[in-house]
N, C-alpha and C positions, 0 to 999 in steps of 0.2 A: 610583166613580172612586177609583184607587187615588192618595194625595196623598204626597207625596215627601219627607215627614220620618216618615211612618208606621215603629214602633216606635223611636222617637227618645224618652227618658224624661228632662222635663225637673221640675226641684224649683225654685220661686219660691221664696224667703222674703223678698222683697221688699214696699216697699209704697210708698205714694202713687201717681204717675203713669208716671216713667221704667221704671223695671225691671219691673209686671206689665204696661205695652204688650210688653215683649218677651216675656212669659210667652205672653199672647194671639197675638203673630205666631207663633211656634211652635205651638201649639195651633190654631191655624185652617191651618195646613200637614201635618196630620195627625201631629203631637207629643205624648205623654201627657204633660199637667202637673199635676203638684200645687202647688197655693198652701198653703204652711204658713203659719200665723198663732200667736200668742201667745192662750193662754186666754182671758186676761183685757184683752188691750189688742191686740186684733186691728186688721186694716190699717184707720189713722184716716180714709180715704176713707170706709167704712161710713156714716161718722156726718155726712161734707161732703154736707146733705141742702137743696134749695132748700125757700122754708117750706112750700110746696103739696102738697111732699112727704110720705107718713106717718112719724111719729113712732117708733110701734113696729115698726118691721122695721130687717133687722141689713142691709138693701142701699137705696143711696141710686143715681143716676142716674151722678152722678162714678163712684163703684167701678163700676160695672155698665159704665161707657166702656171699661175697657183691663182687665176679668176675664170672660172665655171660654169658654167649651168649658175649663174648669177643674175637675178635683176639690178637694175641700177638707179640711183636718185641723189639729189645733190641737197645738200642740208647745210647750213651754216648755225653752230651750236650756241655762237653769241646772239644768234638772231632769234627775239624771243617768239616770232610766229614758228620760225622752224624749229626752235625746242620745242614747242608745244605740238606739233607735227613728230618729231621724233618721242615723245614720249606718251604721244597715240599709241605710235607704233609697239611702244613697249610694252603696252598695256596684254597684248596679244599673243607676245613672242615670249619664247621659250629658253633663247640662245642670244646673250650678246657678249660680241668677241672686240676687244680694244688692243689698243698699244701706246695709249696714251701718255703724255711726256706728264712728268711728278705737278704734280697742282691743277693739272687740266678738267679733272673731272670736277674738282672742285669750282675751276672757274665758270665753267660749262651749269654747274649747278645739278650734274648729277651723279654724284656721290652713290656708294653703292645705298645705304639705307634712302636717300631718296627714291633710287631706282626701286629697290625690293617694298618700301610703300606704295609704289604701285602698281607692281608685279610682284607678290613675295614666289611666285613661281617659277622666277627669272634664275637661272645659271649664268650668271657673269666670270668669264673667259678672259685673263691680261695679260700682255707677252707685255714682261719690264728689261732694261738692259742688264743693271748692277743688282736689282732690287727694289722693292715697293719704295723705298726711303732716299731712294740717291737719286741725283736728278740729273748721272752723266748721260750724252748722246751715244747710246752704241749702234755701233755698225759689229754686222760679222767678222769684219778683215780685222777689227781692232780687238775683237772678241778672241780670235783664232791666234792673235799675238799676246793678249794677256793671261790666256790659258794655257799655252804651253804648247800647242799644239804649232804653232809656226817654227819652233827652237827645235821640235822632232821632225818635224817637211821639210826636204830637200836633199842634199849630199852634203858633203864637207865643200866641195868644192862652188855649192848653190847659192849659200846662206839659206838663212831661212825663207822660208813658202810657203803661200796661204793653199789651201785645197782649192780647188776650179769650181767647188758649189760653196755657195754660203751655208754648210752643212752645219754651224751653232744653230742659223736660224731655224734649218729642217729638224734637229732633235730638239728644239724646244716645241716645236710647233706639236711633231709627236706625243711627248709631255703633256702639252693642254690638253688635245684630245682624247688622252686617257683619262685627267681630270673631269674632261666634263662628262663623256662618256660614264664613268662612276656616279656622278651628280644628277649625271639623268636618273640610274638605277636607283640610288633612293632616295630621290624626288618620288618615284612610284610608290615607297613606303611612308615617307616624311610628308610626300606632302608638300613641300618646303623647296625652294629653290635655295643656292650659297653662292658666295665669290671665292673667288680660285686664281694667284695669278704664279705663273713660271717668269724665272729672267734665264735672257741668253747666259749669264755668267754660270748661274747652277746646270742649267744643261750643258753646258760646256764642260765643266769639268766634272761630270758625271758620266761622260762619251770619254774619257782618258782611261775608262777599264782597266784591264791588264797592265797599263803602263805607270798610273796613278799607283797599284800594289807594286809595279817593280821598285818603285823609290820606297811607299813608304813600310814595305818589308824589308828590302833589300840594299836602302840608299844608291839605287841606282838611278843616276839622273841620266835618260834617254838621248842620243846624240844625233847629227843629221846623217841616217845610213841611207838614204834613197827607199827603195822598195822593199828590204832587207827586214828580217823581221828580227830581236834582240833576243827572242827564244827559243826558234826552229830555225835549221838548215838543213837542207838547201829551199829557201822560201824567202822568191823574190830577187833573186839571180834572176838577169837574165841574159838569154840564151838564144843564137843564131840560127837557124836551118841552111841545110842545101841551098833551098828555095829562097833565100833572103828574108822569111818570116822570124820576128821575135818572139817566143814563148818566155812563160815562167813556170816555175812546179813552186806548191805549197808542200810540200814532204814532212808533214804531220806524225809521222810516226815511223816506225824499225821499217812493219810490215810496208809499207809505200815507199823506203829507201829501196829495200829486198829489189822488189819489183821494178822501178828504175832501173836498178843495177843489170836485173835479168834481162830487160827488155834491149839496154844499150848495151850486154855484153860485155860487162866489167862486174862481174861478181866476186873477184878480189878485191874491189873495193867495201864489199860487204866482211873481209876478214881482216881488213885494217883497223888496226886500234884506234888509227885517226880519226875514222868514221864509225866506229863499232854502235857509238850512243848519240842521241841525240845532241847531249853537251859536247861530245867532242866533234860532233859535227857542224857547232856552232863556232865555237874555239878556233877551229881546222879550214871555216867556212872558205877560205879563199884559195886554200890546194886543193880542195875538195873542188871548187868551181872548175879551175885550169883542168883538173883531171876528165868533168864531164865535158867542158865546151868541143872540143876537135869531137867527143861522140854525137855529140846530136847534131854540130857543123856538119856529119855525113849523111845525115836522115832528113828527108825530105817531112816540110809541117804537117801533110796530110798520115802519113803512113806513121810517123812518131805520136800524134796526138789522137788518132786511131787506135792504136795498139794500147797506149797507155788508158785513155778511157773506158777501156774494153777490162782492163785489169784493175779499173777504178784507182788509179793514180791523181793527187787533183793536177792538173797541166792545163796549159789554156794558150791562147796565142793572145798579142796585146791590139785590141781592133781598135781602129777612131770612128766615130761615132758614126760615118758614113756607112762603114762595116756592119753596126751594130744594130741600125735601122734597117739594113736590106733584111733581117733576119724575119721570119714570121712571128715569131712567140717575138721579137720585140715591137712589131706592128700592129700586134694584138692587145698592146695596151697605150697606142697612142687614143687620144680621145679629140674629137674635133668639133667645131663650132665656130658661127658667123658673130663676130662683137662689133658693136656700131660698123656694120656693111664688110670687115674685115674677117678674111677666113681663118681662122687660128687651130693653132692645134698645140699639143702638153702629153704627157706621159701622165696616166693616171694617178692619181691618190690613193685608190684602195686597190690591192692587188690579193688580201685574202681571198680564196673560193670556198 
């Protein structure tokens, strides 16, 4: 099958999470990429190893997450033979993806108008923390705390919580790829390659959606409600079975209350004022809980989340990732491959068909 970025030549010298996912989604679209690394202080993922993990090899689970169908080669940028070795390379390539700290390219001495003198066909790719101009170190966990996003994760009883993926990093990374993806398109009319760089901060608070408009319409500043959602109920309660399984229902609207109600048998709960509207079922959310729980504590998870899926209710049961993997449609997008002697495997990057 012929894949639709084939002879698309892209150069990573990036590292941690943001910039080699986008090295990876070009390389699983049929992209030649090279990952340059530093001799001696190659990309510090290598070494983010769980303990059950082996000691001696240079690939740990994290890097093997978002490194690909990748070549590999090690370049040192102060080193003026292997500049001139890397800016072979660039003569050629189409795609360079960085994450460079503020003043590096310049010390490096490749600067984007040096680069595009001798590539002007070159699309240069830059995940920054704060911004092209600021030279703080970010991390996601520090990102996920100055966005706002750790003060809305968790309970009251939690504190705040970072999410279990570095997801600032994953939506900036998405971000670039639409930038350069664009850049390619017209380059075909221009002619021309450009630079283009995202910071985790603007992705960051560009992922607050919904919640960013509840404040700044509504001056509602978001609190730690757990799984609860601050617009719908019942969404995000969760809920015991017979069986000892936990589900939760998203109940999006009347028509998907109705339907609960009919299923568990409490259709006066559909002529309650308390629940009559969405808002009052948000308001109400925690008598409304007590009323459903002892109903689905009777119902066994296969025959409740049967039924309900049959009447398109959304409901779901809460699986750990043991669960999640036994599935086939989620087997079907693990992706695997051998890195330096190491069998590795990742959840794919591209998932449109």
């Amino acid at each position: 099958m012929t894949l639709p970025l084939e002879g698309i030549r892209v150069i990573d010298v990036s590292t941690v999470l943001a910039g080699p996912s986008v090295g990876t989604f070009f390389a699983e679209l049929g992209a030649d990429v090279l990952k340059i690394e530093h001799p001696t202080h190659p990309d510090v993922t290598r070494s983010w190893k769980l303990p059950k993990e082996k000691r001696d090899t240079s690939v740990s689970a994290y890097f093997s997450s978002i490194n690909y169908l990748k070549e590999y080669a090690s370049l040192n940028l102060k080193d003026s033979t292997d500049l001139k070795t890397f800016l072979n390379l660039i003569v050629d390539a189409d795609i360079l993806i960085t994450n460079f700290k503020l003043g590096d390219a310049e010390k490096f001495g490749i600067e984007d108008d040096k680069l595009h003198s001798v590539n002007p066909r070159l699309i240069i790719g830059k995940i920054n923390g704060y911004g092209a101009e600021d030279d703080r170190v970010a991390y996601d966990l520090i990102l996920q705390a100055e966005s706002g996003f750790m003060s809305m994760n968790g309970t009251p009883e939690s504190g705040p919580v970072k999410m279990p993926v570095a997801m600032i990093d994953v939506m900036a990374a998405h971000h670039l790829k639409e930038g350069i993806l664009l850049a390619l398109y017209e380059r075909e009319k221009s002619g021309k390659g450009k630079s283009m760089s995202v910071s985790l901060y603007d992705a960051a608070l560009s992922s607050l959606v919904n919640q960013a408009s509840n404040y700044l319409m509504s001056d509602h500043v978001p609190q730690r409600i757990g799984s609860l959602h601050p617009n719908i109920a019942p969404y995000g309660e969760l809920f015991k079975t017979a069986d000892d399984f936990t589900i939760t229902f998203a109940i999006g609207s009347n028509d998907h209350f109705e339907k609960l109600c009919g299923e568990l048998g409490a259709d006066e709960l559909i002529l309650d004022d308390q629940f009559s509207s969405n808002q009052n079922r948000v308001v109400n959310r925690i008598a409304l809980k007590a009323k459903i729980e002892p109903l689905v504590a009777a119902r066994s998870s296969e025959s409740l989340l049967s039924a309900l899926q049959k009447l398109n209710v959304p409901v779901g049961k809460i699986k750990d990732l043991q669960e999640v993997f036994s599935s086939d449609k989620a087997k079907s997008l693990v992706r695997e491959e051998v890195i330096s002697g190491i069998s590795t495997k990742r959840v794919t990057s591209v998932v449109f068909k």
